[in-house]
C-alpha positions as CSV (number, residue, x, y, z in Angstrom):
1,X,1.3,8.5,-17.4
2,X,3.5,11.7,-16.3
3,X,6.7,11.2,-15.4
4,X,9.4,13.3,-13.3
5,X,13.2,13.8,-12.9
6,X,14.8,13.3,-9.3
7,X,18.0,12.8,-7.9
8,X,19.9,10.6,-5.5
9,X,18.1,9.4,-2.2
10,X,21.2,8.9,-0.3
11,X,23.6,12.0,-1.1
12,X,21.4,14.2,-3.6
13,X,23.7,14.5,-6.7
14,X,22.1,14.1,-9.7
15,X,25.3,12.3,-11.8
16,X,24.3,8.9,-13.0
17,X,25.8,6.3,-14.5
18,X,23.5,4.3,-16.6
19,X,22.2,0.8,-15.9
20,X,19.5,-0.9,-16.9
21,X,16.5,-0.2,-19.0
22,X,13.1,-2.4,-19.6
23,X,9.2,-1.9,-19.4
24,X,6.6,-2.9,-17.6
25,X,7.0,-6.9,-17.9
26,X,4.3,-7.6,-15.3
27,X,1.7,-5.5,-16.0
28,X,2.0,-3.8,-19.3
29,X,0.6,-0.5,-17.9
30,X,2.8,1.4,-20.6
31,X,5.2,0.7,-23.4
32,X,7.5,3.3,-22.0
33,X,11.0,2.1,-21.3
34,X,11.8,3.1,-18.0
35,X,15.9,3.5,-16.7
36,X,18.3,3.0,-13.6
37,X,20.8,4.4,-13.3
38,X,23.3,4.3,-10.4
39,X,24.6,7.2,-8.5
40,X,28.1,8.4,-9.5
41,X,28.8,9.7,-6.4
42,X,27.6,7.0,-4.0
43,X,26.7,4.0,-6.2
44,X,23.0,3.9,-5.1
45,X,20.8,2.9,-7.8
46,X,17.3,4.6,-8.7
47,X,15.0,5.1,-11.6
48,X,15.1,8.3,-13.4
49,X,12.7,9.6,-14.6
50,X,9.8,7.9,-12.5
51,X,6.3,8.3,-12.6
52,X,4.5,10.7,-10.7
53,X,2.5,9.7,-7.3
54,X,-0.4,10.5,-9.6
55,X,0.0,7.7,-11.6
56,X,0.0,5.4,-9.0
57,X,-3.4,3.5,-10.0
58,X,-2.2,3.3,-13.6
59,X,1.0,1.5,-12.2
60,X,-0.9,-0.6,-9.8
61,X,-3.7,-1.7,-12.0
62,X,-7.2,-3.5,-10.7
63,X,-5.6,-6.6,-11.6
64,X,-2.6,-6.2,-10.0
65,X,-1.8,-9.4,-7.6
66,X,-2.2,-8.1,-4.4
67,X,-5.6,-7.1,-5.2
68,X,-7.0,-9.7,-7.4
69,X,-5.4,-12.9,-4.7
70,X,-3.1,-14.5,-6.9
71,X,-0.5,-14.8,-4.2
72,X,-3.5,-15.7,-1.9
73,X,-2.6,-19.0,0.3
74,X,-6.3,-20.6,-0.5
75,X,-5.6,-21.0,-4.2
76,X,-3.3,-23.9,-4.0
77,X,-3.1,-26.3,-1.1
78,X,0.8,-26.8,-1.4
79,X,1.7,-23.1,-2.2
80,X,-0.1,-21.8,0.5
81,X,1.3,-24.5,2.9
82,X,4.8,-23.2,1.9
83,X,3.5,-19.4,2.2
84,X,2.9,-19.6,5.1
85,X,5.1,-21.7,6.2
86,X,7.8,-18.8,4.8
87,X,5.8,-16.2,6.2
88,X,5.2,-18.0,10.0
89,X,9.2,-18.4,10.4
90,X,10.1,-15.2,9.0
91,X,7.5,-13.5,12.2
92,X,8.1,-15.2,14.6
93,X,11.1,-13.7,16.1
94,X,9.7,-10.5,16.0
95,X,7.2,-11.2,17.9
96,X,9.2,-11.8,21.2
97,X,9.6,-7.8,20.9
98,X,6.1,-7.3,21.3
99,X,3.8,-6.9,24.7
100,X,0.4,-8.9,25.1
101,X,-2.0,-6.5,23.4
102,X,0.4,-4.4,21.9
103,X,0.3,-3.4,18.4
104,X,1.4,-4.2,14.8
105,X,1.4,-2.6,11.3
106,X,1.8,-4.0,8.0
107,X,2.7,-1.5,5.6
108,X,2.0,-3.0,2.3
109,X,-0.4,-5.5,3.6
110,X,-1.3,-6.2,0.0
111,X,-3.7,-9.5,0.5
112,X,-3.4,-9.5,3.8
113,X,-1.4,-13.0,4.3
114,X,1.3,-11.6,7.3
115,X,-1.2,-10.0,9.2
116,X,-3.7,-13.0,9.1
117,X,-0.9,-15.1,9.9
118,X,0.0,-12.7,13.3
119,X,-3.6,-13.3,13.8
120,X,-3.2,-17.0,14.6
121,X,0.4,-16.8,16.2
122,X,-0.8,-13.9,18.6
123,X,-4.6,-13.3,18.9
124,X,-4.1,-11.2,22.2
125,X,-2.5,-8.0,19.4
126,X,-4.3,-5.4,18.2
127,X,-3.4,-5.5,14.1
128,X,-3.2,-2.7,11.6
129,X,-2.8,-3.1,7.3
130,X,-2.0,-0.3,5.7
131,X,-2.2,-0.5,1.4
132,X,-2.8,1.7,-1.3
133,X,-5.4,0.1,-2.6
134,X,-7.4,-3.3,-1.0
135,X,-9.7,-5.9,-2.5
136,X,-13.5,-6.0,-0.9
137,X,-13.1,-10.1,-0.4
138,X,-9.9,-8.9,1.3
139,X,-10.4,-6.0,3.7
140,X,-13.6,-8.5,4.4
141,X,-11.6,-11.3,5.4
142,X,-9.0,-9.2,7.6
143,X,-11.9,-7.6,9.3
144,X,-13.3,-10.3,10.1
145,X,-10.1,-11.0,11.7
146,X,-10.3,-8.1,13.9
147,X,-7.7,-6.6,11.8
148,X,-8.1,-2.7,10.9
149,X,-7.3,-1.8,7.4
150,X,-6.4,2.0,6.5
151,X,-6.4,2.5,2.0
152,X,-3.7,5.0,1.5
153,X,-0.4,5.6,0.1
154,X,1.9,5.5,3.0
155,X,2.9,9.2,2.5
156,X,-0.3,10.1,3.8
157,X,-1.7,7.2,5.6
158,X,-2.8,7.8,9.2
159,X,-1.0,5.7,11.0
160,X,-1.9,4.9,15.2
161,X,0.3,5.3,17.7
162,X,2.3,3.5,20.2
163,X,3.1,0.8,17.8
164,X,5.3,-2.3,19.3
165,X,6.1,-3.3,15.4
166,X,6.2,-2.3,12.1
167,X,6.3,-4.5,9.1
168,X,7.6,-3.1,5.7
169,X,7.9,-6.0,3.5
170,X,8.9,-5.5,0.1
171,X,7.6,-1.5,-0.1
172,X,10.9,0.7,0.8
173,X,11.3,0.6,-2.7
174,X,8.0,1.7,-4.0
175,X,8.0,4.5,-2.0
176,X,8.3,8.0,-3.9
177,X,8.8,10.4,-0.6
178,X,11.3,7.9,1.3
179,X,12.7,9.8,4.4
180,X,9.1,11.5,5.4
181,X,7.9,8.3,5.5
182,X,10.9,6.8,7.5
183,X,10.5,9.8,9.6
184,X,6.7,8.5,10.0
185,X,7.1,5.2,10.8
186,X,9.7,6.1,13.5
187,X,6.9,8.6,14.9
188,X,4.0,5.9,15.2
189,X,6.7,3.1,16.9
190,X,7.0,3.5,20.8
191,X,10.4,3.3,22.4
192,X,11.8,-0.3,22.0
193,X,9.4,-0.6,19.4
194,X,11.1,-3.0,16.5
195,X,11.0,-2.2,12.6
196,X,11.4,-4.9,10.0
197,X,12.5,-4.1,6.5
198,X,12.6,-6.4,3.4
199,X,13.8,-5.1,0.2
200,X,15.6,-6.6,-2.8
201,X,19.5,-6.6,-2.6
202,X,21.5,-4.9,-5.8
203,X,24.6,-7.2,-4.6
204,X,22.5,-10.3,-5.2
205,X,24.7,-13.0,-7.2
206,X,21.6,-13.1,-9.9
207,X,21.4,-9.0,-10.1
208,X,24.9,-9.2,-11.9
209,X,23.8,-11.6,-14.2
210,X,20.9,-9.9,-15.7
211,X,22.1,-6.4,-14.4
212,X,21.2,-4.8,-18.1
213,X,17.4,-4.9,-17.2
214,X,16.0,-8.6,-16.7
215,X,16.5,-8.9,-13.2
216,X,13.1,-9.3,-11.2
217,X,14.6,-6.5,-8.5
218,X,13.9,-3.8,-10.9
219,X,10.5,-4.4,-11.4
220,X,9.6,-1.5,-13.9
221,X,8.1,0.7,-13.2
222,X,7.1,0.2,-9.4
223,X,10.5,0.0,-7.5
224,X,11.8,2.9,-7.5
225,X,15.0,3.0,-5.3
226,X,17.4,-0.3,-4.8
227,X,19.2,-0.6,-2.4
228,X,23.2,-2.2,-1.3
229,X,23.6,-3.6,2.3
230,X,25.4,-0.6,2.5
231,X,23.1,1.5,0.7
232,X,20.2,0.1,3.4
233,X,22.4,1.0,6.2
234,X,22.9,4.3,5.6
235,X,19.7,5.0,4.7
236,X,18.4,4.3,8.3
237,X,21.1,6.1,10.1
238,X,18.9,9.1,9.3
239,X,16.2,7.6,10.8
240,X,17.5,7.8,14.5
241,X,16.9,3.9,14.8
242,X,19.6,1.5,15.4
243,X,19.8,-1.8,13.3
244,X,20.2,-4.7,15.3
245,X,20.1,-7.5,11.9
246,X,20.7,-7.9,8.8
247,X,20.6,-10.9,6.6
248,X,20.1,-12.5,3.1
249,X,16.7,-14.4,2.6
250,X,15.7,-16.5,0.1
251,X,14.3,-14.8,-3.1
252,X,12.5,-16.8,-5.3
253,X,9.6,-13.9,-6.5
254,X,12.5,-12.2,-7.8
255,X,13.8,-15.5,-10.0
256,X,10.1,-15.7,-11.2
257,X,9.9,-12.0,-12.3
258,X,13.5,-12.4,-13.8
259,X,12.2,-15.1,-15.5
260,X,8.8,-13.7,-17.1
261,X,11.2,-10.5,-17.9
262,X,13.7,-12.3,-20.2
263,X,10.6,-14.2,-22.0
264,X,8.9,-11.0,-22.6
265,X,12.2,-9.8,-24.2
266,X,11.4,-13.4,-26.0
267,X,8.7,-12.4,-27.4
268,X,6.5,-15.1,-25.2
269,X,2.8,-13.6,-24.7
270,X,1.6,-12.8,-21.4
271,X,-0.7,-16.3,-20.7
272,X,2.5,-18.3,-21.2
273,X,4.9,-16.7,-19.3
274,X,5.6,-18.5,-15.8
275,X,3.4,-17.7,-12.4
276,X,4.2,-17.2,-9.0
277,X,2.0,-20.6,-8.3
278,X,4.0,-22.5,-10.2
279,X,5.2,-24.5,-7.3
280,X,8.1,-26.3,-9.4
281,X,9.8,-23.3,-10.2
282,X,9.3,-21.7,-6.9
283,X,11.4,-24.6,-5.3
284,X,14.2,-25.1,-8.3
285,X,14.9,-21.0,-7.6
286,X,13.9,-21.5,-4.0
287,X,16.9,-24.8,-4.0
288,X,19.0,-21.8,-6.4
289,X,19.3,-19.3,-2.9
290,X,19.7,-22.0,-0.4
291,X,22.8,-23.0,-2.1
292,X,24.0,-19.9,-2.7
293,X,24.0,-18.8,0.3
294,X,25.5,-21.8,1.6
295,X,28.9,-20.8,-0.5
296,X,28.4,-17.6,0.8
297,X,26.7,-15.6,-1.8
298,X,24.2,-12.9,-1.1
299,X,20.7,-13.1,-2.4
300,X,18.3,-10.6,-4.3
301,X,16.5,-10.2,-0.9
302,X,17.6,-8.9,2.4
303,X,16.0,-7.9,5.6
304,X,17.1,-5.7,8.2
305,X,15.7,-5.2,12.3
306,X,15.7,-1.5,13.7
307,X,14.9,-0.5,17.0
308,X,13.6,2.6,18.1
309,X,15.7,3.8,21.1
């Protein structure tokens, strides 16, 4: 795996203060500790050094889980009741902003779940996926679907035009070339058209806790810039968009990779370590947020709503 320097996305210094350092708890792709650091100057955090957009397919592995299903709805009646359930309520207000037979693009479609759930909620829009990599059974099943799948990093995916709404969950922070890419999602949107962003939160009540490397945001060695509110926010003013929400969301996938983090540190092998089917824990961490942000804590997970003017 090759590896480069960079420097801050937000204000370009190249200061750091150190932060957290771990490996590869998910996949094991390498034993090579990775570190963030966070920006002296602007307090943005980032990984430095990172690997390469060569080493992409050593980082995303065949087995990784948005290629071999595991967070597939059909494995497990009750999970996938409460995917979707998740996913369906987290759509649905998007989709007021967008015109019978107009256009929408996941980016990071991974298994294909969001757009196959657009599918049922509005079966008059034309659908787009957009992944690095996509399993056979999957691009299958999303054709089938009438859903068009483009197999590229997003840096040099072809995207269409004239797009009502854009869908970026969970992938700002994978992404090694983050304004071009900003610059071309703004470029395929039409005017009005809406732009929804999920991303981990660094002011989430949990980061602090296991802010020394265990926290599930960091995600070694795939996320590659974090990001505050604030951090989000400025960010986007770049972009010529204007942000109409943001919010907190529940963040239970980050508990579980917090949790498999801290027993690999343990020790624990790989078979033992919890699951993201394992519907207990799901709901304890899921329980976790909801009361948290009842007393007004932030989460580990945030979204924000851009509109192209």
């Amino acid at each position: 795996m090759t590896t480069e320097k960079t420097q801050c996305l937000l204000c370009g210094a190249d200061e750091v203060t150190p932060l957290a350092v771990g490996i590869d708890y998910e996949c094991a792709t390498t034993a090579v500790a990775f570190h963030f650091g966070r920006c002296s100057q602007c307090g943005h955090v980032y990984l430095n050094p990172r690997p390469t957009l060569q080493s992409a397919p050593e980082i995303y592995p065949a087995d990784y889980y948005t290629l071999n299903t595991s967070h597939q709805p059909d494995g497990f009646r009750l999970l996938g009741r409460m995917k979707d359930r998740v996913v369906r309520s987290r759509l649905r207000p998007l989709l007021h902003a967008v015109p019978q037979g107009g256009s929408i693009v996941d980016l990071g479609c991974g298994d294909g779940s969001l757009l196959l759930a657009m599918r049922q909620e509005r079966p008059d829009t034309r659908l787009c996926g957009v992944d690095f990599a996509v399993s056979a059974i999957q691009r299958e099943r999303m054709e089938k679907a009438g859903i068009s799948v483009i197999e590229s990093a997003l840096e040099s995916a072809p995207l269409p035009n004239d797009v009502s709404l854009v869908v970026m969950n969970q992938v700002i922070e994978h992404l090694w070339d983050v304004e071009a890419c900003l610059q071309k999602v703004r470029g395929c949107l039409r005017s009005g058209g809406v732009l929804s962003v999920c991303t981990p939160n660094t002011e989430g009540y949990d980061a602090s806790w296991f802010h020394k490397g265990a926290w599930g945001g960091y995600y070694f060695p795939r996320h590659l810039n974090l990001f505050s509110q604030a951090g989000l926010f400025r960010q986007f003013e770049r972009t010529g968009m204007r942000v109409t929400q943001w919010r907190p969301l529940l963040a239970p996938l980050i508990w579980m990779s917090t949790a498999r983090a801290l027993q690999s540190r343990q020790g624990w092998p790989r078979w033992t370590r919890l699951n993201d089917t394992n519907v207990i824990f799901l709901t304890l961490f899921t329980l976790l947020d909801m009361v948290a942000l009842t007393l007004g804590a932030v989460t580990s997970n945030q979204q924000m709503i851009l509109v192209k003017e």
